[in-house]
C-alpha positions as CSV (number, residue, x, y, z in Angstrom):
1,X,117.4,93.3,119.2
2,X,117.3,89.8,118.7
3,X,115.6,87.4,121.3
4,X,117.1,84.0,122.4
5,X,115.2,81.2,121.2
6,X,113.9,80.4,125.1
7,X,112.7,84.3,125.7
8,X,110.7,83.7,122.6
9,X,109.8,80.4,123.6
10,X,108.3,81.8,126.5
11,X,106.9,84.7,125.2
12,X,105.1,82.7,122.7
13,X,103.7,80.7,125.3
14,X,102.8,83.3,127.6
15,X,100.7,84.9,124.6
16,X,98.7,81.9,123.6
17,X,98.0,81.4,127.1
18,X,96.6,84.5,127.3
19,X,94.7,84.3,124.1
20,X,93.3,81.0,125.3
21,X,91.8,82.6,128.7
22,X,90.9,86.2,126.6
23,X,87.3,84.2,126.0
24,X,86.4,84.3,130.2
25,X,86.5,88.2,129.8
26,X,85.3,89.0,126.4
27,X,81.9,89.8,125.4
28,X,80.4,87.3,123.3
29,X,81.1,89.9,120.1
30,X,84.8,90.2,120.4
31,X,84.8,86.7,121.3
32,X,83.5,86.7,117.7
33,X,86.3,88.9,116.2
34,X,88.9,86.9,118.4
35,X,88.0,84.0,116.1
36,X,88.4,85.6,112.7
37,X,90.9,87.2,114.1
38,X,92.6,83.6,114.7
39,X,91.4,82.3,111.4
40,X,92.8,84.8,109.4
41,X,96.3,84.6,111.1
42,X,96.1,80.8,110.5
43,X,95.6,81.3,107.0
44,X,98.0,84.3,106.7
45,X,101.1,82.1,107.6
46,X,99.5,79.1,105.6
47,X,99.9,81.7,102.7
48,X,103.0,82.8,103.8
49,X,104.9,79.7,103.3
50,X,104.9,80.1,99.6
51,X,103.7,83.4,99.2
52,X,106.5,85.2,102.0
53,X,109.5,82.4,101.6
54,X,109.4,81.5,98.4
55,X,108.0,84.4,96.7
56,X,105.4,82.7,94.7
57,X,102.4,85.0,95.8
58,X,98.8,83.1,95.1
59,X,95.7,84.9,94.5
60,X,93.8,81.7,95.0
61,X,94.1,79.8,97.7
62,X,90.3,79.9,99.0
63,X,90.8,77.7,96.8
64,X,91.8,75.2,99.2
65,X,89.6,76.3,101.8
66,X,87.1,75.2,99.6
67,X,88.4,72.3,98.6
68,X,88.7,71.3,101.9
69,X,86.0,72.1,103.2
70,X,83.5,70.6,101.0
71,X,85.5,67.1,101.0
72,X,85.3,67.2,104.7
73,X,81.5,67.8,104.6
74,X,81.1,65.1,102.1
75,X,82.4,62.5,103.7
76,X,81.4,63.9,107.3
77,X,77.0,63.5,106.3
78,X,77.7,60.1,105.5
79,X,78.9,59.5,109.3
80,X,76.8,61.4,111.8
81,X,76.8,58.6,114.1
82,X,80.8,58.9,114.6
83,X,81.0,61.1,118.2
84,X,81.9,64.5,117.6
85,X,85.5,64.7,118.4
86,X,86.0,61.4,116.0
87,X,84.0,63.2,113.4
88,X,86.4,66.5,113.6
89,X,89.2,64.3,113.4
90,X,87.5,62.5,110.3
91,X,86.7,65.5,108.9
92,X,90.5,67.4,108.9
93,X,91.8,64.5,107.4
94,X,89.9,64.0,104.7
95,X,89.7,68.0,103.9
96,X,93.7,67.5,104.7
97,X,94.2,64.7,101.8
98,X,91.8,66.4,99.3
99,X,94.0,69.5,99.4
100,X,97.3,67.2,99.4
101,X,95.8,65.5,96.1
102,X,94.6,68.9,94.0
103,X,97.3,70.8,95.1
104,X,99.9,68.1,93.6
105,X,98.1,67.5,90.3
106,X,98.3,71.5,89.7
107,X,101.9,72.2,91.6
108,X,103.3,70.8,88.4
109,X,102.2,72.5,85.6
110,X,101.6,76.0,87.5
111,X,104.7,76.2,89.7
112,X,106.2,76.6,85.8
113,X,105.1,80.0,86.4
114,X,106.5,82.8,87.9
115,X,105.7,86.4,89.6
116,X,101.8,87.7,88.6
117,X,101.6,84.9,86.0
118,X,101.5,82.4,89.0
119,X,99.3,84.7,90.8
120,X,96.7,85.1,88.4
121,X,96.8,81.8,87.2
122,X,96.2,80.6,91.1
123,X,93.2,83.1,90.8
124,X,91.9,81.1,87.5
125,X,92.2,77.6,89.8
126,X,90.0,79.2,92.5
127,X,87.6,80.1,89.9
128,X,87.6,76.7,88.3
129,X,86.9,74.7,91.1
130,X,84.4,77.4,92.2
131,X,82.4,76.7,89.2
132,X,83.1,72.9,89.3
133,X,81.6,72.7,93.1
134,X,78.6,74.8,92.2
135,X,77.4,73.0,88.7
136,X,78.3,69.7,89.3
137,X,75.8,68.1,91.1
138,X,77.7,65.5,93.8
139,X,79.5,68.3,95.3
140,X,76.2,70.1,96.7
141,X,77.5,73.4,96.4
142,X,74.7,75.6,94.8
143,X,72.7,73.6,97.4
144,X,75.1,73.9,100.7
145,X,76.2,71.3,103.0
146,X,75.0,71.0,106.6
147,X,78.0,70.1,108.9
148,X,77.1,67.7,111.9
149,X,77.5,70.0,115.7
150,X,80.2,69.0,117.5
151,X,80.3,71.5,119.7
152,X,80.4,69.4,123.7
153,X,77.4,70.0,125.8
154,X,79.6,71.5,128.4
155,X,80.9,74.6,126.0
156,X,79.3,77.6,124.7
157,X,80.1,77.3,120.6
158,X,81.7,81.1,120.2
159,X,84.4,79.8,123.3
160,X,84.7,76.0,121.9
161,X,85.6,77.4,118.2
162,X,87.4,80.4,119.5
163,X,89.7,77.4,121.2
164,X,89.5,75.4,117.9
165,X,90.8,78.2,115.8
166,X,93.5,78.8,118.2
167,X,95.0,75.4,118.5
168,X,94.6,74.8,114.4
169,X,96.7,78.4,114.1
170,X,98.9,77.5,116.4
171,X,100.0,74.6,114.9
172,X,99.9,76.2,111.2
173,X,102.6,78.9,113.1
174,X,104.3,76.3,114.6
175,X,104.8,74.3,111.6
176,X,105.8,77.7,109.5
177,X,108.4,78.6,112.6
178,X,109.9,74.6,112.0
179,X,110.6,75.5,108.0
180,X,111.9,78.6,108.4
181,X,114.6,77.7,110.7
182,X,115.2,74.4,108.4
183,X,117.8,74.0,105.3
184,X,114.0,73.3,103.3
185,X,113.0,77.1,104.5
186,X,116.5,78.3,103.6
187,X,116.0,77.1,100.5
188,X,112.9,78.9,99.5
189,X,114.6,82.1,101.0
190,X,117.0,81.6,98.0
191,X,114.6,80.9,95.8
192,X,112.1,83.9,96.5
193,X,115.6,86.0,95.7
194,X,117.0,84.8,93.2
195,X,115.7,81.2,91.6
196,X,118.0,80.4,89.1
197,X,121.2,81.4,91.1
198,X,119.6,79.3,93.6
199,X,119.5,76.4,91.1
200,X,123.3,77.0,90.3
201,X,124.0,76.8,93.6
202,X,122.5,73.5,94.0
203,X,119.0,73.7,95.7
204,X,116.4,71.6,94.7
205,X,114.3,74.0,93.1
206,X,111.8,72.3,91.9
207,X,111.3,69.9,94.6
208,X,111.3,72.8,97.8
209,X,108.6,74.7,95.5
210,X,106.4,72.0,95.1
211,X,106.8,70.8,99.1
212,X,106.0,74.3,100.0
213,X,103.1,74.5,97.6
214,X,101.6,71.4,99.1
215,X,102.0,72.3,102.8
216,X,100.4,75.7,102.3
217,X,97.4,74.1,100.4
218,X,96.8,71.4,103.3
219,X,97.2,73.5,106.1
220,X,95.1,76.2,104.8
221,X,92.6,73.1,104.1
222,X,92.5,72.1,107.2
223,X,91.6,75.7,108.6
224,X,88.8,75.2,106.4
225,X,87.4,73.0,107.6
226,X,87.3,74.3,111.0
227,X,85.7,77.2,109.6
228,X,83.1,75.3,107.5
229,X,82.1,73.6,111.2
230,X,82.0,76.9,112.9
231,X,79.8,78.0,110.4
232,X,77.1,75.2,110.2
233,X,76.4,75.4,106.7
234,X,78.9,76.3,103.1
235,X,78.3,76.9,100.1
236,X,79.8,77.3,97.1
237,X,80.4,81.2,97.6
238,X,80.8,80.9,101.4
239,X,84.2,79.4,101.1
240,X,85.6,80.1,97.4
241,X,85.6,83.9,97.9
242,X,87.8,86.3,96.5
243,X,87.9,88.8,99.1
244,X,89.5,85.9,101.0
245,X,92.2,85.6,98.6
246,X,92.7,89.6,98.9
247,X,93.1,89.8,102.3
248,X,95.7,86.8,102.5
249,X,98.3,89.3,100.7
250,X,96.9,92.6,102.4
251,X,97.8,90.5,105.6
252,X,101.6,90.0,104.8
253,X,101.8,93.5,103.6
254,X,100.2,95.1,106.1
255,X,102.1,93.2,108.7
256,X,105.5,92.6,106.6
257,X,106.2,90.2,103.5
258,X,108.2,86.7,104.7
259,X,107.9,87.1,108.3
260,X,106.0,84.9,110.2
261,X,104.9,87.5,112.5
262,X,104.0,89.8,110.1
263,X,100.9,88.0,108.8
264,X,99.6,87.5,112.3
265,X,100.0,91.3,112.8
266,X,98.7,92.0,109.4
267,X,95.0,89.6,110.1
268,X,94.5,91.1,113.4
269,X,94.8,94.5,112.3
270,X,92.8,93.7,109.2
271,X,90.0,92.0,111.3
272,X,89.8,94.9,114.1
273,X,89.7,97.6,110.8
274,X,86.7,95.9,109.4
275,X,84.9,94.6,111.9
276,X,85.0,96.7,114.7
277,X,85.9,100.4,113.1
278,X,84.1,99.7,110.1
279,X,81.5,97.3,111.6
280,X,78.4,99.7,110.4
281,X,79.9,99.8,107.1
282,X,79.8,96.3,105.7
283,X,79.6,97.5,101.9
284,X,82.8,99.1,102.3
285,X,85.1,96.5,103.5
286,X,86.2,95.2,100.1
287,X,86.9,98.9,99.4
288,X,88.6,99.4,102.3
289,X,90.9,96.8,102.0
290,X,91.7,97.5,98.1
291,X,92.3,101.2,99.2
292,X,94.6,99.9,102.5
293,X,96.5,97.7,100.0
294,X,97.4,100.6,97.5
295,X,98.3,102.7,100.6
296,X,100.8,100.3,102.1
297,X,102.7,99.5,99.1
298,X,103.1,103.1,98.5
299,X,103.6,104.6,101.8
300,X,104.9,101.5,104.0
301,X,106.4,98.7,101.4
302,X,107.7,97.2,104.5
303,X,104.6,96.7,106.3
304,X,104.5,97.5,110.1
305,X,107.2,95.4,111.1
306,X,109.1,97.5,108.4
307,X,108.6,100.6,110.1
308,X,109.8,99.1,113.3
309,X,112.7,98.2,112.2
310,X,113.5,101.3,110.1
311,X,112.5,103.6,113.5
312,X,114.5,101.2,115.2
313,X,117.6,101.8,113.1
314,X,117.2,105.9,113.0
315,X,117.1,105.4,117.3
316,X,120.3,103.2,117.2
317,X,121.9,106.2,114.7
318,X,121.1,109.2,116.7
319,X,122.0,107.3,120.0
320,X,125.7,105.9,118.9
321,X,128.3,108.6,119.7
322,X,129.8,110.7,117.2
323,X,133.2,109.9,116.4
């Protein structure tokens, strides 16, 4: 059953609101979770923009959290004097145009490629600037970069990021929701099925795969950023990590591939798995993860929204009257 575009207008809101007063009756741990859980389902949808509409699946884009990150903290140590809310604001742009400007040099030369040899060759650009940020010397990051608080007086700093993390993925979703519903987002529909009919047929091919390419990497940028300042201090393995560029996929799979809901599933499921079930277990996430990835694609291709809507279809079946 579909929903009209107020009920889910409302239902949306109704859910953030809620998510945005969860922090009065959390314990500080899940208060914690809440935020990776927000994080991750920011950057899930990022992903999802190329990697669910237009079927270009990266295995790099910690790349871009990096990226932006590090620019951010860059620029941010040079103006500590700024007041905090001006020195966020600094900060996202900056992280913002510094993924806008890397991810436009590469979109052209790698968005050649198609299927795992984009994939793999998305993994090789996390690695290169991985290694770029940690041997050269102006970027700091063998060393680490100290991020300035900016947390207000007023707020604890698990609620005041918790908040951060939820207006930053809001907007990501928000943003995602706008495409998908646009000629741009129907567009990379048709090309995640079938490109080069897609080109026949007269869309821009080219163009939408670079746009999309360019979004994701600024948005997920930008969540970076906010991450780097929840943390305090990044370095060069802090924020170029590959688990991170597992778990983006495992998200859309274990939620469902080119829905925007399905990634949000997919992180907070994720999140709860390893860091509540498995919380004593911290050397077995990664295998965790690798093992829930092989199990979905062979048991539940769909992800969980795919099981929904196949149990779904078996109730309508058995409940329409025989002829």
């Amino acid at each position: 059953m579909k929903l009209k575009p107020a009920t889910a207008a409302l239902l949306f809101a109704a859910a953030i609101v809620l998510l945005a007063l969860a922090p009065l009756v959390l314990p500080p741990f899940y208060v914690r979770v809440g935020q990776l859980m927000l994080y991750s389902a920011g950057l899930g949808v990022a992903w999802t923009i190329l990697g669910g509409f237009a079927g270009y699946g990266s295995f790099g884009h910690a790349a871009f959290i990096g990226v932006g990150a590090f620019a951010a903290g860059l620029v941010e140590q040079q103006l500590t004097s700024l007041p905090p809310p001006l020195l966020l604001l600094v900060g996202l742009v900056v992280g913002g145009l510094a993924c806008a400007t890397i991810s436009i040099v590469v979109a052209y030369p790698i968005l050649r490629l198609r299927g795992t040899f984009f994939a793999i060759a998305m993994l090789g650009v996390c690695q290169v600037c991985a290694e770029l940020n940690n041997n050269v010397d102006f970027f700091q990051g063998s060393l680490g970069l100290n991020f300035p608080p900016i947390t207000p007086k007023e707020w604890d700093p698990a609620t005041f990021y918790y908040e951060l993390y939820l207006a930053g993925s809001t907007i990501v979703l928000l943003i995602a929701w706008q495409i998908r519903r646009s000629r741009f987002g129907a567009g990379l529909l048709a090309i995640r099925e079938d490109e080069d009919t897609a080109r026949m047929l007269g869309v821009p091919t080219e163009h939408y795969k670079r746009v999309a390419f360019v979004l994701s990497a600024v948005l997920t940028g930008l969540l970076g950023v906010i991450y780097a300042h929840s943390l305090g201090y990044v370095t060069t393995d802090s924020v170029y990590r590959n688990d991170t560029n597992l778990s983006l996929i495992v998200y859309s799979l274990l939620g469902g591939m080119g829905s925007l809901a399905g990634p949000v599933i997919g992180a907070f499921m994720l999140v709860f798995i390893t860091q509540v079930v498995l919380a004593r277990l911290l050397d077995f996430h990664l295998f965790a993860t690798g093992l829930l990835l092989a199990v979905l694609v062979l048991v539940a291709p769909g992800g969980v929204l795919g099981v929904i809507r196949d149990l779904r279809q078996r109730w309508r079946a058995k409940s329409e009257p025989a002829e």
